[in-house]
C-alpha positions in Angstrom: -42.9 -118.8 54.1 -39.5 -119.7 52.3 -39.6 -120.8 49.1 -36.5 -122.7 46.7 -37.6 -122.0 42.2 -36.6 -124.1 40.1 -35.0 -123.4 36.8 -37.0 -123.6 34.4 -39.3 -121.0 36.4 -38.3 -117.1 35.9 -36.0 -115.0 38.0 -38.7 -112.5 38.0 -40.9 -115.0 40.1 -38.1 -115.1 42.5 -38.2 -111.0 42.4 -42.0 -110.9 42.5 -42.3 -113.2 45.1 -39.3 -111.1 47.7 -41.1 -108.0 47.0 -44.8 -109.7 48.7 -42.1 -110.8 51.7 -41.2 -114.4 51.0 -38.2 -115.7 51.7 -36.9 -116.9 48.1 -33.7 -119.0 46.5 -34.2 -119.2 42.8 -31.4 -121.8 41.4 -29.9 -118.7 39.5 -28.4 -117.5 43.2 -26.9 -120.6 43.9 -22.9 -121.4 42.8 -24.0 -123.9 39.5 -27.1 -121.0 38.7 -29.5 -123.0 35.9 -27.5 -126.2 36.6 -28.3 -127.0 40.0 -29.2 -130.4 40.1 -32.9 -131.8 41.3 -31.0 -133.7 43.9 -29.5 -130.4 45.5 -32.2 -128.3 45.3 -34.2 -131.4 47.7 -31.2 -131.4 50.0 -31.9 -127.5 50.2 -35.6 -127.5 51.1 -35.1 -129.8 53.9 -32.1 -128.2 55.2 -34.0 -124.8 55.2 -37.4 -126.3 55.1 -38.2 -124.3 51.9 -40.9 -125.3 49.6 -40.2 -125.6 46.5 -41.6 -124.1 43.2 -40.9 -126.0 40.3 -42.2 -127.2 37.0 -40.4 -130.5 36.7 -42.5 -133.6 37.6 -39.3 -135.6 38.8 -39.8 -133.8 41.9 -43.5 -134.9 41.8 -42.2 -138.7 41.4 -39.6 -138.3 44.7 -42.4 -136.3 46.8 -44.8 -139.5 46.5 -41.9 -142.1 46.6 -39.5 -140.4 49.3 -41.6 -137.5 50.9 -38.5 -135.2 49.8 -39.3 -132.3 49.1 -41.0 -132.5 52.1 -43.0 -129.5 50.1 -43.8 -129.1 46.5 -45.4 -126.0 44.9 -45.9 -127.6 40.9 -47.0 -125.0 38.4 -48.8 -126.8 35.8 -49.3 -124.0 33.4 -47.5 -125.2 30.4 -45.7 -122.6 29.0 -47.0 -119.3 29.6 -45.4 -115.7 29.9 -43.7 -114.7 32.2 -46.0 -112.0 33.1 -48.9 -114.0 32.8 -47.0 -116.2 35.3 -46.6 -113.5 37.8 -49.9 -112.6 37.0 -51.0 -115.8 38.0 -49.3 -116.2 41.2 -50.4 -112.4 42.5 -54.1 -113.2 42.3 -53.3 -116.3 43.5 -50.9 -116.5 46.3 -53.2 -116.1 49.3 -54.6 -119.1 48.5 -51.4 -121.1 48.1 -50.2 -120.0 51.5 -53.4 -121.3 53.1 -53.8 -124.5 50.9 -49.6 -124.8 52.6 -51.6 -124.7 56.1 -52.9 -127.8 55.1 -51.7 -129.5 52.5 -47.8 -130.6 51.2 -48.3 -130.8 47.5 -50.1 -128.0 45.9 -50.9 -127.7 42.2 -51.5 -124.6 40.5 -52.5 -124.6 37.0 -54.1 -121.4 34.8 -57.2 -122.3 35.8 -57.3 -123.6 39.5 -55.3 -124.3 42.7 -55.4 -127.9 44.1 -54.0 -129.0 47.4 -53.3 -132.3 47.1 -52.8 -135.3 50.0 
């Protein structure tokens, strides 16, 4: 599975998330790092069809309007730690791949993981 993070979500996810054997872009290895626009980062997950992991409900807005990402991981946490974060996503990632199977919008929040239609 190849995944694209956004920003405003840790380089350590990226890190955590290489070591389980995903294929990761956070925006910090990319030429403009934290200033990567939204509208690159969607040219980049359809060019490499990577889903991407963000925080940001803009790309919420263009995944309903435009279907672009064609994939959207949204961490609704609020803020949180970071290792609370990773926390999160290692007892949870299982779960998002095989909600992915299914589903193109998935929601994980620090309570639950949605798949969405």
């Amino acid at each position: 599975m190849r995944f694209i993070i956004d920003a405003q979500l840790p380089a350590a996810l990226a890190k955590f998330l290489a070591q389980k054997g995903f294929d990761i872009i956070h925006t910090d290895d990319l030429p403009n790092k934290e200033f990567t626009s939204d509208n690159e980062i969607r040219e980049i997950s359809v060019r490499e069809k990577r889903i991407v992991i963000t925080k940001d409900s803009d790309f919420l807005d263009s995944f309903y309007v435009k279907a672009v990402p064609p994939k959207l991981l949204l961490v609704s946490t609020g803020n949180i730690k970071n290792k609370a974060l990773i926390s999160l996503f290692d007892s949870n990632i299982q779960k998002i791949v095989e909600l992915f199977a299914d589903f193109s919008f998935v929601e994980l929040s620090n309570s639950e993981i949605i798949g969405h239609e």
